[in-house]
N, C-alpha and C positions, 0 to 999 in steps of 0.2 A: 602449376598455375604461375603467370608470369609474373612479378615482384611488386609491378604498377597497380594491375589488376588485381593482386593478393592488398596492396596497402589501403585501394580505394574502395576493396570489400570493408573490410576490419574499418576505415574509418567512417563510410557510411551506416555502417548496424552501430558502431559505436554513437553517432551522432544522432542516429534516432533513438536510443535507447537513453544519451543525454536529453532528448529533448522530451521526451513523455515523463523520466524521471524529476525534471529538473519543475515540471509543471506540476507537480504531486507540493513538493516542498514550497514551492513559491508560492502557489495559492494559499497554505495554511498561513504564512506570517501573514497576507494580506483580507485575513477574511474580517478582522474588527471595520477595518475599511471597507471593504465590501458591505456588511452589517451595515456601517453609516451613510455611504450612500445610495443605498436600498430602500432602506427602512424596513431590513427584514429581521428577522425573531432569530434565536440562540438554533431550530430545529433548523430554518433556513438556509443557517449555515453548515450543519448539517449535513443538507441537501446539497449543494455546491460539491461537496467533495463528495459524497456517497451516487451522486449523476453520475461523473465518472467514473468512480470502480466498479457502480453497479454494471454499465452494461460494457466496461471489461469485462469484468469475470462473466458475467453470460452469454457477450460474445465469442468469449476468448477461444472457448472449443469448437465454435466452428471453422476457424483459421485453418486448422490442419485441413480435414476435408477439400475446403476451397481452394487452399494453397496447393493440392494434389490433384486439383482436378483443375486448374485455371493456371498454375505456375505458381513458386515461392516466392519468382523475384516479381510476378508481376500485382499479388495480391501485396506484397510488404510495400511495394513502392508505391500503389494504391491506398495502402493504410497511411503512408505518410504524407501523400497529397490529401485526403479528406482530413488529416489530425489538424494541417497549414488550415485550411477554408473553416474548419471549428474553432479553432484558434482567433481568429478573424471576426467568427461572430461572436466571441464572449468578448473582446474585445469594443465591441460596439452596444454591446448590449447598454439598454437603460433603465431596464427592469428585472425581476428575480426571476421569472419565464422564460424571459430570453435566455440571461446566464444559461440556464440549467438546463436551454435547448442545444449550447452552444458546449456545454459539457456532454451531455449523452453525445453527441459530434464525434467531441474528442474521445469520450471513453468507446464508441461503437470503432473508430480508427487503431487505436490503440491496442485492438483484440486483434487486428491484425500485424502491429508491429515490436509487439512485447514476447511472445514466443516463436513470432518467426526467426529473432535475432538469434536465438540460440540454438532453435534448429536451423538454420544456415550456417551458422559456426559447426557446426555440429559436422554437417554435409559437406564442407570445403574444407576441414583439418581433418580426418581422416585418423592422422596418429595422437595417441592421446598425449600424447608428450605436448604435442604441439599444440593441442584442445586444450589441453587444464589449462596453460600459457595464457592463448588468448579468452578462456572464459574467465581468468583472474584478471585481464585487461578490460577486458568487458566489465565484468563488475565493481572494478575502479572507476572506470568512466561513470557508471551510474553512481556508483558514492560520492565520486566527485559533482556530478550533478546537483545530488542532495546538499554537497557545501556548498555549491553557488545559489543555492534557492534562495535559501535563507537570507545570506551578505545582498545578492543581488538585488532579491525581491525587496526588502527593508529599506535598499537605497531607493529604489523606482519607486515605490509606494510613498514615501516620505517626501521625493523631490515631485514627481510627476502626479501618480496618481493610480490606482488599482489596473486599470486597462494595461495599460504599460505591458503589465506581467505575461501577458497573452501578445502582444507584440509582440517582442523579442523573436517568440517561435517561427515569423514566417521567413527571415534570414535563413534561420537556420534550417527551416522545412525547405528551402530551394537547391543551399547547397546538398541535402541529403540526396535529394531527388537526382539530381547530378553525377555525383560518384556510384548512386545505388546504379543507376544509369549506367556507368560505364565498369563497375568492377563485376556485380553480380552477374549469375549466369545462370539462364533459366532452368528448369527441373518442373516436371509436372509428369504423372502418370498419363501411361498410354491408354487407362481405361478408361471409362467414364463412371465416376467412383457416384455413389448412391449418398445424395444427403439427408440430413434428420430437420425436416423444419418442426414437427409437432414438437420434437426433443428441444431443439432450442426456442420456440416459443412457449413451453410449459417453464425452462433454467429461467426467460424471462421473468415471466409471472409468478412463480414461485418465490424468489430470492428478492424481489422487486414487494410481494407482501409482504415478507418478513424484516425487510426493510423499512415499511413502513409502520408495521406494526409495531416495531422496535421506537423507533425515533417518538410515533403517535406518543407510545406510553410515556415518554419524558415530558410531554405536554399535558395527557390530559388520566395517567393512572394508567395502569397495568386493569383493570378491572373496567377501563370505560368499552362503549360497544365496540367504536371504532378501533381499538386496538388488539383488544378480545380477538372480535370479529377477524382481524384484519392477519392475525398469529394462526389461526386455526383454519385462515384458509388456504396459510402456507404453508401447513403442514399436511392439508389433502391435496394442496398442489405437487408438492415435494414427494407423494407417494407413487401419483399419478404420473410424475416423470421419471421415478425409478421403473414403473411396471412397464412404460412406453420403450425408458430406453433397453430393456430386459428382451422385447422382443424385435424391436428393430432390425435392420438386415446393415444396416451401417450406425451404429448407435454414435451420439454425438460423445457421452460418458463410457467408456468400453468398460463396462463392468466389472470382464472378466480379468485384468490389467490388475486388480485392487487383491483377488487370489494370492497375490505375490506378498507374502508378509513386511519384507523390506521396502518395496515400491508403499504399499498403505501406510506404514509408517512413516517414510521422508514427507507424502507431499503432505501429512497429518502436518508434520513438520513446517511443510510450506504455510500450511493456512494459517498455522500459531504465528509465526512472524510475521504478518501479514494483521493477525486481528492483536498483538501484542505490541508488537515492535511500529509498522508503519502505523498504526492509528494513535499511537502513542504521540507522532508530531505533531498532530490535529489537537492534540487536551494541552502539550507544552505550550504550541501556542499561545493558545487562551490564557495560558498563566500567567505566564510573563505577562500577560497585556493586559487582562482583566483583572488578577490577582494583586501581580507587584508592580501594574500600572505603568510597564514600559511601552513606549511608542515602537512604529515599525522597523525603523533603522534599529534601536537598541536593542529589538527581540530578535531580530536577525545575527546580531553579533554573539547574543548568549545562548542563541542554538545551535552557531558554527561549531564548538567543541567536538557535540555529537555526531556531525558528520565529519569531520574532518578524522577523528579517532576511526570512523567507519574508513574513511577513506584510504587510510593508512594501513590498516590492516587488509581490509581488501589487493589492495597492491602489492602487498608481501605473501597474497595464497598461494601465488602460482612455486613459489620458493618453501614456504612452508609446510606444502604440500610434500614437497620432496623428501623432509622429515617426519613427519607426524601422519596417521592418519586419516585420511580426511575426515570419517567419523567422529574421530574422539576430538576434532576441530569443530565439526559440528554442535556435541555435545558440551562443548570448553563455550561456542558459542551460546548458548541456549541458557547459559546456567549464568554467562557475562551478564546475560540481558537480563534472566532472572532478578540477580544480585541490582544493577543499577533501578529495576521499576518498583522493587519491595522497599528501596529507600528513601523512594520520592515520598511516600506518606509525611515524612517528617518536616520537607517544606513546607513554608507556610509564606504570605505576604511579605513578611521584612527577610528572607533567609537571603542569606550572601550569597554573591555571583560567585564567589568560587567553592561553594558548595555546591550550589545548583550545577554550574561547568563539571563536576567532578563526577557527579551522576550520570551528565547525559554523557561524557568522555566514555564513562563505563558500559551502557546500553550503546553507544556507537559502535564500540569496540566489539560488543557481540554481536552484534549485526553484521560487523564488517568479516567476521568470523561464518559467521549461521547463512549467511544468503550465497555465496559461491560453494560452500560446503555443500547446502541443502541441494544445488541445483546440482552439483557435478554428481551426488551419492543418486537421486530419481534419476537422471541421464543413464548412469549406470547398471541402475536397477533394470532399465526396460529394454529390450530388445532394438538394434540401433536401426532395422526397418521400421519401428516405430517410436521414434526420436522425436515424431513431432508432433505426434497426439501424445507424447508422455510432457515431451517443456509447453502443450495447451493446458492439460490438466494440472501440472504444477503454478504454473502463474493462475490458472483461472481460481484454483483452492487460496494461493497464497491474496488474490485480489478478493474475494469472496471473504476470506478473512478479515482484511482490510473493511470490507462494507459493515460489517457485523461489527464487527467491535468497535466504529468509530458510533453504529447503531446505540448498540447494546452499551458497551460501555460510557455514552454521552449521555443514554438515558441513566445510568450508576449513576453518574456523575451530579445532572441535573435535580432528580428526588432528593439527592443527599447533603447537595449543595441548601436545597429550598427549604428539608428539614430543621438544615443548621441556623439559618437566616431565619425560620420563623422562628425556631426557637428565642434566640438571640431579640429577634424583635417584640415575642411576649414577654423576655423580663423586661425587655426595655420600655414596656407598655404603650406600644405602637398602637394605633387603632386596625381592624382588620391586620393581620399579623402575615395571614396565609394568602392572600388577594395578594398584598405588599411582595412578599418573600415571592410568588408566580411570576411578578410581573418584573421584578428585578432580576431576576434568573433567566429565565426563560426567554421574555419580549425585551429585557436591556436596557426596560424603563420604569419611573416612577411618577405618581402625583406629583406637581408643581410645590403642592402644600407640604410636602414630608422635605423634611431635613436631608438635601442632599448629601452633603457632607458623609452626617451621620452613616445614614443608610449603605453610602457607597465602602466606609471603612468593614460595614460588618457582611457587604455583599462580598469583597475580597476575601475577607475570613470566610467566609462561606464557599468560595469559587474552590480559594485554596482546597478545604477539606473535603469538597466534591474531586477534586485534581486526585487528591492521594486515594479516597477508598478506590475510584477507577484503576487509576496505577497498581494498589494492592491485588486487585483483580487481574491485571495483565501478567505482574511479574507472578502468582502462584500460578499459572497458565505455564507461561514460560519457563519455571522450572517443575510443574508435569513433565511436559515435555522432555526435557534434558532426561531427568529417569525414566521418562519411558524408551528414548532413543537407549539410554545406555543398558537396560532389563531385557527390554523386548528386541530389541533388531538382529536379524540373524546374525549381520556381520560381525555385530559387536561380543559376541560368543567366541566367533571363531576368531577374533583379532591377534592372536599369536601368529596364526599362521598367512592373513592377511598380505598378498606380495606390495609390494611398495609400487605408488604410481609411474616410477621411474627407474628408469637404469641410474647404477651409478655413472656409469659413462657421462650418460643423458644429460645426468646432474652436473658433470662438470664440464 
């Protein structure tokens, strides 16, 4: 491949995968703003981010299929021109509807340009030497990403105003479009490959109930109808898309792919970082902002640590690979992440910035370790004709994760928070204690008549202690995890005899 056309491959997948990453981090500092000029509820927000992941992860597995039957470069360049035009309408938007139509936008684009980027790497570097390289380049540019969301979004939101955030993208969606233009190079089957719409319209509605089901119960009980209701029918939804995709003639989920004890274990792997790790920027947020009362510029700066530690490590795989493992980097990841989310409990409202920095420094650092690990060890696991139904399943698990846990773990968070706050409010002999404690948590507001003051010191203590039991939750997740990559994975058995990713030549 010629050197021009090899750089404005690599810079173009780098630059989409900057740009869908960079809109994960950036929305979370600016969602208190979003909140305020909305006039939406704590679930609301929510909504905003779990739009997009949702119908990533349940688009995401149709990507391969289409990308094989219509071209890779012609579906990823298409994923990037619909991500610019979604971009565009969240940006405009003036209501919570709009947002959130302008999210599913971007999360429906995004299913096409999140694992085609790695299966195009995949397809153009050929020698692995040259692959782990640029997938450790790759997954720097995304970390990097993550540190600009934060600093960036903080600055836009505070000088400008939320929209902003969703601007920036359409610069950047042109020059991609450009380079994707001129470096990539088409690939599409000769046949006409057989799609699964029942399969991906059951992933829909299935993960999309339990979505809601999940968030419902933060507002109205795990025991109300609608949430009841809403869990149990995504669990005969979730059956009915196992037995659909079971017979299929081209299943969107290849079932049989999961046989492989190693492959079932990494993307197991994938989705934990994903409902532990990514949804985890979604709760810091809030803290800093609801908890210890920081504006958007100053929540940006105290959650650069975590990416920037991410980032650093990331940039150092492609080297570090050449020594160690990638396994037991995996596993060193998992157990990083563990260690920084089991001591976020201890935060509280007043804890110091360089405590709090130190935490997320450490959860960075497993991240930056666990995400190119994870993706090069499933890459490997699956046979490289099917490199691109194994990085749709990988992302779709780790983005599904993502949904679930900002689900599931927001509603932790929310009951525990409201527990604490009515508590708190019955010694304080508030009137209506549990009304009060709902509406401060949950909707963000209170009677005119209640002691603002008051109220708001004991809802931080509250947010706080909702912040950590979630957190406690993520990081025992997160080191499951770690022991089970290191008990159960075949390779990690035989890691004695394990050849090294590289020549020494290679290495040097």
């Amino acid at each position: 491949m010629h050197r021009l056309r090899r750089v404005s491959l690599v810079a173009a997948i780098c630059l989409g995968t900057f740009m869908t990453s960079l809109d994960i981090s950036i929305v979370n500092v600016a969602l208190p703003a979003v909140q305020a000029a909305l006039n939406t509820t704590l679930s609301g927000l929510q909504w905003v981010v779990d739009a997009y992941a949702l119908c990533l992860s349940a688009c995401i597995l149709s990507s391969g299929p289409l990308s094989a039957r219509f071209g890779h470069k012609r579906v990823w360049l298409c994923g990037i021109a619909i991500f610019t035009v979604g971009s565009a309408l969240c940006a405009l938007a003036g209501s919570l509807p709009t947002l959130l139509a302008g999210r599913v936008v971007q999360g429906i684009a995004g299913a096409a340009i999140i694992p085609g980027a790695l299966s195009l790497l995949t397809r153009s570097f050929p020698d692995e030497f040259q692959r782990i390289r640029v997938i450790g380049i790759w997954s720097a540019v995304s970390a990097l990403s993550l540190v600009a969301g934060p600093l960036l979004g903080g600055i836009l939101v505070h000088i400008t105003g939320w929209q902003v955030i969703f601007l920036i993208n359409l610069p950047i969606g042109i020059i991609t479009l450009l380079l994707g233009h001129y470096g990539l190079r088409e690939s599409a089957s000769k046949e006409r490959l057989s799609l699964d719409p029942a399969g991906q319209l059951l992933s829909v509605l299935w993960l999309g109930a339990l979505t809601f089901g999940l968030i419902a119960s933060g507002e109205h009980g795990w025991r109300s109808p609608l949430s009841a209701g809403s869990l149990f029918a995504a669990l005969l939804l979730f059956a009915t898309f196992l037995r659909v995709e079971k017979f299929a003639v081209r299943p969107l989920l290849p079932l049989d792919l999961f046989r492989q004890v190693d492959f079932t274990v990494c993307n197991l792997a994938s989705a934990v970082l994903g409902f532990s790790a990514y949804s985890s920027v979604f709760f810091v947020s809030l803290f800093l902002q609801q908890a210890q009362g920081w504006n958007s510029l100053e929540t940006g700066w105290r959650m650069a640590p975590e990416f920037i530690a991410m980032a650093i490590i990331a940039m150092a795989f492609g080297r570090l690979s050449a020594r160690f493992s990638v396994l037991m980097m995996a596993v060193t990841g998992y157990a990083l992440m563990a260690v920084g989310l089991l001591l976020m409990p201890l935060l509280d409202a007043g804890s110091p910035g360089v405590f709090v920095s130190l935490l997320l420094a450490i959860l960075g650092a497993g991240m930056g370790l666990a995400m190119p690990a994870t993706s090069a060890l499933v890459m490997r696991s699956a046979p490289t004709e099917r490199s691109g139904i194994a990085s749709a399943v990988m992302n779709a698990l780790r983005q599904a994760g993502m949904t679930l846990g900002i689900a599931l773990l927001g509603t932790l968070m929310n009951l525990h928070a409201q527990a604490v706050l009515t508590a708190s409010l019955r010694a304080a002999r508030f009137s209506q204690p549990e009304a009060l404690a709902h509406a401060a948590i949950v909707e963000h507001h209170w009677p005119a008549s209640v002691d603002g003051e008051r109220l708001m010191q004991e809802m931080a203590r509250a947010v706080a202690s909702g912040f950590g039991s979630a957190m406690l939750w993520a990081g025992l997740i997160s080191l499951a995890m770690a022991l089970m990559l290191m008990l159960l994975h075949p390779r990690f058995r035989q890691r004695s005899a394990e050849p090294p990713l590289v020549s020494d030549a290679a290495r040097d």
